[in-house]
C-alpha positions as CSV (number, residue, x, y, z in Angstrom):
1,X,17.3,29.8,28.5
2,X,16.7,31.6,31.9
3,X,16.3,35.9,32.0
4,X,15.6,36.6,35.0
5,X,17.7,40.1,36.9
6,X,17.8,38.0,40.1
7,X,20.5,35.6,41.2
8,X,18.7,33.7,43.2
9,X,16.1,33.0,40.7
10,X,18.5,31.6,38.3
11,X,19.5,29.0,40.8
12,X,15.9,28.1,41.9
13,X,15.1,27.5,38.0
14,X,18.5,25.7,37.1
15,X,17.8,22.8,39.7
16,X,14.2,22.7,38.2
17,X,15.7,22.2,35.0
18,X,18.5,19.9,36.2
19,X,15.5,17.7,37.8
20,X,14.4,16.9,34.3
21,X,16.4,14.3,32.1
22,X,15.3,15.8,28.7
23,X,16.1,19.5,29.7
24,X,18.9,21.4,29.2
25,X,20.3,24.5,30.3
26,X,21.7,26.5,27.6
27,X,21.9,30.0,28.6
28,X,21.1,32.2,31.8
29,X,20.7,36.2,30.9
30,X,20.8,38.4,33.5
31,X,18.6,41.1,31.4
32,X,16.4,41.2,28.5
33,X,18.9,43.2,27.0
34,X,21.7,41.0,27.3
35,X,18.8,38.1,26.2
36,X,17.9,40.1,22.3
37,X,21.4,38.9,20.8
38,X,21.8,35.7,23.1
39,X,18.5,34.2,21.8
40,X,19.6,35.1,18.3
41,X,22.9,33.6,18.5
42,X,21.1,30.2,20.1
43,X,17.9,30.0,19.1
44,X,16.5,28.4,22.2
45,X,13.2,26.2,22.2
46,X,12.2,27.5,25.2
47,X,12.3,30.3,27.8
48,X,11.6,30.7,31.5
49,X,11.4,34.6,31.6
50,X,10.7,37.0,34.5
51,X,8.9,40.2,33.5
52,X,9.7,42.8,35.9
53,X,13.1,44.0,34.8
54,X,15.5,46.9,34.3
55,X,15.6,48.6,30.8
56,X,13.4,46.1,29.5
57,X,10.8,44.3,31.0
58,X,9.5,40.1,30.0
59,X,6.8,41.9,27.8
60,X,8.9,44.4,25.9
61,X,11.2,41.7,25.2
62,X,8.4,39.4,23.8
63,X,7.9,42.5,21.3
64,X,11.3,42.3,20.2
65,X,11.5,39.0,19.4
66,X,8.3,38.0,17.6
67,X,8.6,35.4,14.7
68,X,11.4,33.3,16.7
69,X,8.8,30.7,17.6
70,X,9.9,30.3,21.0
71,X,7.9,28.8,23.6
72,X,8.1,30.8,27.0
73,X,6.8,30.2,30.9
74,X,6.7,32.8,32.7
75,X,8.3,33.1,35.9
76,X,7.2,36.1,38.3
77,X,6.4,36.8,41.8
78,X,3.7,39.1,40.4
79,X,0.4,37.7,40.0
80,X,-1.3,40.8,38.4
81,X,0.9,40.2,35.2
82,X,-1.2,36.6,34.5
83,X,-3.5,37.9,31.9
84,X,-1.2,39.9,29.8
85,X,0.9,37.2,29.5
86,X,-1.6,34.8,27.9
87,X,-2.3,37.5,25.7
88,X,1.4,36.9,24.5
89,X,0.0,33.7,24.2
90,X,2.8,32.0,26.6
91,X,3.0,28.4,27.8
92,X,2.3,29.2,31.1
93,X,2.4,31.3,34.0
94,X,4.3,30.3,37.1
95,X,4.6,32.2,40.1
96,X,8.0,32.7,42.4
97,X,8.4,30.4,44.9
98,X,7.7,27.8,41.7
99,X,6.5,24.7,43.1
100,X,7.9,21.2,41.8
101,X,4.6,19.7,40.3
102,X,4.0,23.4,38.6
103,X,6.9,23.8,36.7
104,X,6.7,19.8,35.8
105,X,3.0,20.3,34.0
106,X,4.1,23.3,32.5
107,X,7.0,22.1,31.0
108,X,5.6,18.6,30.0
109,X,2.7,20.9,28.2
110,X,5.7,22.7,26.1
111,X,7.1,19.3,25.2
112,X,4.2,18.3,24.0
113,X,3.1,21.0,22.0
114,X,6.8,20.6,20.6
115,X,5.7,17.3,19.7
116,X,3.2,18.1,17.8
117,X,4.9,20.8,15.6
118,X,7.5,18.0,14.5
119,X,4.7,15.6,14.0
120,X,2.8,18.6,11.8
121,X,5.9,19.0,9.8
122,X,6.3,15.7,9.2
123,X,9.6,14.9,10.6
124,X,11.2,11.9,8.6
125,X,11.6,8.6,10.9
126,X,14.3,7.0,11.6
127,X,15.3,3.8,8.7
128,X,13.6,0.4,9.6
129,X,10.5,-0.6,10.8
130,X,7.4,1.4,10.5
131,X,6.2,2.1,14.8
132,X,3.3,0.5,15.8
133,X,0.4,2.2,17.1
134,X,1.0,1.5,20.8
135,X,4.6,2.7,19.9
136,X,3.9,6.0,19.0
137,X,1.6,7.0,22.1
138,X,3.8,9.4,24.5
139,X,5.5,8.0,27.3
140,X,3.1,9.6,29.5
141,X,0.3,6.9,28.5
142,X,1.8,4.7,30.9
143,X,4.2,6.1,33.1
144,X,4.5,8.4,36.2
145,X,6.7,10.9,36.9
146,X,8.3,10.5,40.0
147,X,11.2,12.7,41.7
148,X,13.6,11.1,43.8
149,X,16.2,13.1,45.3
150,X,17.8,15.6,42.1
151,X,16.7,13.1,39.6
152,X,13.3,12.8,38.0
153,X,11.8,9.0,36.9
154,X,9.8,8.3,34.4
155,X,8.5,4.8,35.6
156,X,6.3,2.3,33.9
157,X,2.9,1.1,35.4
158,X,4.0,-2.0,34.4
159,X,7.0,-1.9,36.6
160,X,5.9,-0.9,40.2
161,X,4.9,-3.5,42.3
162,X,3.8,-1.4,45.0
163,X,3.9,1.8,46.3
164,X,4.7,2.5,50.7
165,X,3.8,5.8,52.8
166,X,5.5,6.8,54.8
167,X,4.3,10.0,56.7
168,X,5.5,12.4,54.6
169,X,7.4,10.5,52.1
170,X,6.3,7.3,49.9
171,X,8.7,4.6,48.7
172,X,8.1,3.6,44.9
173,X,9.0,-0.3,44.9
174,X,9.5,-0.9,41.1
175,X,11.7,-2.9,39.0
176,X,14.2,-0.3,38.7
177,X,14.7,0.1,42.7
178,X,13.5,1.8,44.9
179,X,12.6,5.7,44.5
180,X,11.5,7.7,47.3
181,X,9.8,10.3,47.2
182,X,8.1,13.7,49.0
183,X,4.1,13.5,49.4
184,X,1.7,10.9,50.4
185,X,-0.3,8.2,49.4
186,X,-3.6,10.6,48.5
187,X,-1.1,12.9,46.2
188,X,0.5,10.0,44.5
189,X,-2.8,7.5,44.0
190,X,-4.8,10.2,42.2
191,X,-2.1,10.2,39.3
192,X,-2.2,6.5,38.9
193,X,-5.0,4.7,36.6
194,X,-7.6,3.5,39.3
195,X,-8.2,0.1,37.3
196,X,-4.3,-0.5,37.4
197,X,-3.4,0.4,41.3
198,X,-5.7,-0.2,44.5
199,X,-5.5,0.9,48.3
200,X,-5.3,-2.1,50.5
201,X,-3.9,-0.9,53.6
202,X,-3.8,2.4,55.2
203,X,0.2,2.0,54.0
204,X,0.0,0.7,51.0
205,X,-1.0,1.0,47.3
206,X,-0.6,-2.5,45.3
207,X,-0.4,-2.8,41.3
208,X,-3.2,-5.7,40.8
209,X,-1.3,-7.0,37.6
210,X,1.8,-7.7,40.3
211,X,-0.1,-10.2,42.6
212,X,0.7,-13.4,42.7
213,X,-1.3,-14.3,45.6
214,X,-3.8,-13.4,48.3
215,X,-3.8,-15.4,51.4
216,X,-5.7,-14.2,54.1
217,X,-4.5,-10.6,55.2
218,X,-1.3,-10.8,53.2
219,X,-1.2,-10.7,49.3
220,X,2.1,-11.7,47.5
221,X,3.6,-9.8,44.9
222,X,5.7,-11.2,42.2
223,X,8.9,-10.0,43.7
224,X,8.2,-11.9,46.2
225,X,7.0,-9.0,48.6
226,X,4.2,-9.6,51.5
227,X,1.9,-6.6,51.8
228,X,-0.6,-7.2,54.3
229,X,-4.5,-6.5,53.6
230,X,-6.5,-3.9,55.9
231,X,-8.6,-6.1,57.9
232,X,-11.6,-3.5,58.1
233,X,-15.1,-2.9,56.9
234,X,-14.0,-2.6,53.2
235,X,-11.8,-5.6,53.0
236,X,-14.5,-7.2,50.9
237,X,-14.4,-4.4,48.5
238,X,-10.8,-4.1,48.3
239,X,-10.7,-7.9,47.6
240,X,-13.3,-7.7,45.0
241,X,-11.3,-4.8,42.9
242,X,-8.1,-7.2,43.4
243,X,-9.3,-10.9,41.9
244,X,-12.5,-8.5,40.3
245,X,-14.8,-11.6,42.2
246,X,-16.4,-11.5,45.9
247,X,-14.4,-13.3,48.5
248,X,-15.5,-16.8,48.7
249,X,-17.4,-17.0,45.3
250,X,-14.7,-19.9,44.9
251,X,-14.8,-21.3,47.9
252,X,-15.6,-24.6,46.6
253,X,-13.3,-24.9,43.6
């Protein structure tokens, strides 16, 4: 559910939500007024809420509906508010104009405190097979968000071959496609495992597991892709994280 008095805001936050595959958009209140009987009539799981407002404001409304086990972010163009609203104990605190990466983290925080509640209660399992360990770890163990257009991705390590900048964008090259993507190489490397994905070009960041081969300056990925290797003072390095041995240690086999 959205409650926010502004207009605008409500559209800012609905193509957040939209963004996200396993959100959906229930409600949008205009008021915390209107948003008393609304959020008894739907019982949302969560709220983005402004606090500023007519009549009532985010706080007051928080009073009122103590008990309904809601989780809320906080959306508000005023920073001063920050502390008082972690005293209400909310989810987080987000502040207007809501960057994508923002909102993403605070949301994947709520799911996973949701998580955990039905894991506390003990949720039965669906019939058959009791889920492995591996099974059971959230998707986020090894996958990356990524946000193409509208549409957010949840990819698998597993299944990008290798990731291309290009100035201000960066083209995902998986199995599913490819997913392009605002940012850079430096903003997208930091969020993938180091031992999993290396730099080998200025251009270009490789998953090691999808080498087939290195020939010179150009490795080979299993889809057949030829991504060529920076010929500069740390091409020895690079080559070492790739095969994990010094170039030419088997130069005689």
């Amino acid at each position: 559910m959205i409650i926010d008095d502004e207009p605008p805001a409500h559209t800012v936050v609905a193509e957040l939500i939209r963004s996200v595959p396993w959100l959906e958009l229930t409600a949008s209140c205009y008021s915390a007024v209107e948003a008393v009987e609304k959020i008894s009539e739907i019982a949302p799981e969560l709220i983005f809420l402004d606090i500023v407002m007519p009549e009532l404001s985010g706080f007051q409304l928080l009073d009122l509906i103590r008990g309904h086990h809601i989780h809320i972010i906080v959306i508000s163009a005023h920073p001063q508010y920050a502390i008082e609203g972690f005293d209400y104990n909310v989810a987080a605190y987000l502040l207007k104009p809501i960057p994508f990466d923002r909102f993403m983290g605070a949301v994947m925080k709520v799911r996973k405190m949701i998580e955990r509640q039905a894991s506390a209660r003990k949720i039965p399992e669906p019939s058959g097979p009791a889920p492995d360990k591996k099974s059971m770890r959230s998707i986020l163990d090894d996958s990356i968000w990524i946000k193409s257009g509208v549409k957010v991705h949840s990819v698998r390590y597993k299944h990008i071959y290798y990731i291309e900048g290009l100035k201000d964008y960066v083209k995902v090259h998986c199995k599913e496609g490819v997913l392009v993507s605002y940012g850079n190489l430096a903003s997208i490397s930091i969020r993938l495992p180091k031992d999993l994905f290396v730099r080998i070009h200025r251009s270009y960041v490789v998953n090691v597991k999808a080498i087939a081969t290195i020939e010179g300056n150009i490795v080979t990925l299993t889809n057949q892709s030829r991504i060529p290797l920076a010929a500069n003072k740390d091409r020895d390095k690079v080559y070492q994280k790739l095969t994990g041995h010094r170039k030419g240690d088997h130069a005689d086999e």
